[in-house]
Structures are given as C-alpha cells and as structure tokens.
C-alpha positions in Angstrom: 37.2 56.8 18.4 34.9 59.4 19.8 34.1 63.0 20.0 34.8 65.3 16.9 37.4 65.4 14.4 37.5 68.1 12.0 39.8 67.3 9.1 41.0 70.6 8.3 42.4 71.0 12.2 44.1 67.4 11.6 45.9 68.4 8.4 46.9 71.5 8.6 50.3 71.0 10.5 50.5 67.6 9.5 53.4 66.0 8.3 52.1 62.3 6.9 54.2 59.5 7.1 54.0 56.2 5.1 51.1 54.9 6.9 48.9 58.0 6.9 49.7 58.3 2.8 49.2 54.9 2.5 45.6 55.3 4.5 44.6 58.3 3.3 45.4 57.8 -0.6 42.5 55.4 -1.1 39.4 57.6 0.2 36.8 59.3 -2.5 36.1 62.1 -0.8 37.9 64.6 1.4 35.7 65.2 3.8 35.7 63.8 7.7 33.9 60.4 7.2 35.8 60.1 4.2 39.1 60.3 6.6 37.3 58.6 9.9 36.0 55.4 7.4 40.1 55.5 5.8 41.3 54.9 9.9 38.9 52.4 11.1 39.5 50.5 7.9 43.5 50.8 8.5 42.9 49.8 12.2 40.5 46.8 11.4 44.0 45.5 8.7 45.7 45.7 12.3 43.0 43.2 13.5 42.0 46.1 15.7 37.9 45.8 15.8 36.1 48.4 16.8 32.8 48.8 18.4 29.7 51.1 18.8 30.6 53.7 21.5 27.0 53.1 23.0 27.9 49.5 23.9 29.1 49.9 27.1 25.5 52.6 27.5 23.0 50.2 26.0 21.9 49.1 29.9 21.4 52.8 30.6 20.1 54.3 27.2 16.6 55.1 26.4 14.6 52.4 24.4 13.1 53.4 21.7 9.8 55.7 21.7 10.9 57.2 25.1 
C-alpha cells in the first residue's frame, strides 16, 4: 500500500460487501488512518504481512543527519 488514499473518494460510490462491513465496522475514527489501519489489519488475518515501503530504498536513502 502506497501513495494517497483519501477516504471520502473511496466511499463515495462504494457499494461495501461483507468483507468491507465486516473491516470497516470495527474502526474508532473515520478518518484515512482509521480506514488504512482497518485494511492492513484485515490483510495481516489473511496472513498477508506487510512491510515498510522504504525497505527495498534503505541501500539508497539518506542516513540520518544528511
């Protein structure tokens, strides 16, 4: 999961299925962490893990106080 995700764009011609009630009926807040946290918790139940997206990078990133 990269780039951005604005919430309002991904509901507003939404039509939700089981899993997407299911994932989203458990988050506090309705806001786009609140949704981004509710996926990568429903993809880590699938055993899906996921990583930082600099962790392919960290050989060509800046070290800190660059």
């Amino acid at each position: 999961m990269a780039g951005q995700v604005k919430h309002v764009q991904i509901f507003s011609r939404a039509i939700p299925d089981v899993a997407c009630l299911k994932c989203c009926s458990g988050y506090r807040s309705a806001n786009t962490d609140a949704l981004i946290g509710a996926v990568a918790g429903e993809l880590e139940t699938e055993g899906i893990e996921l990583i930082d997206s600099t962790y392919f990078l960290k050989d060509h990133l800046p070290t800190s106080g660059l």
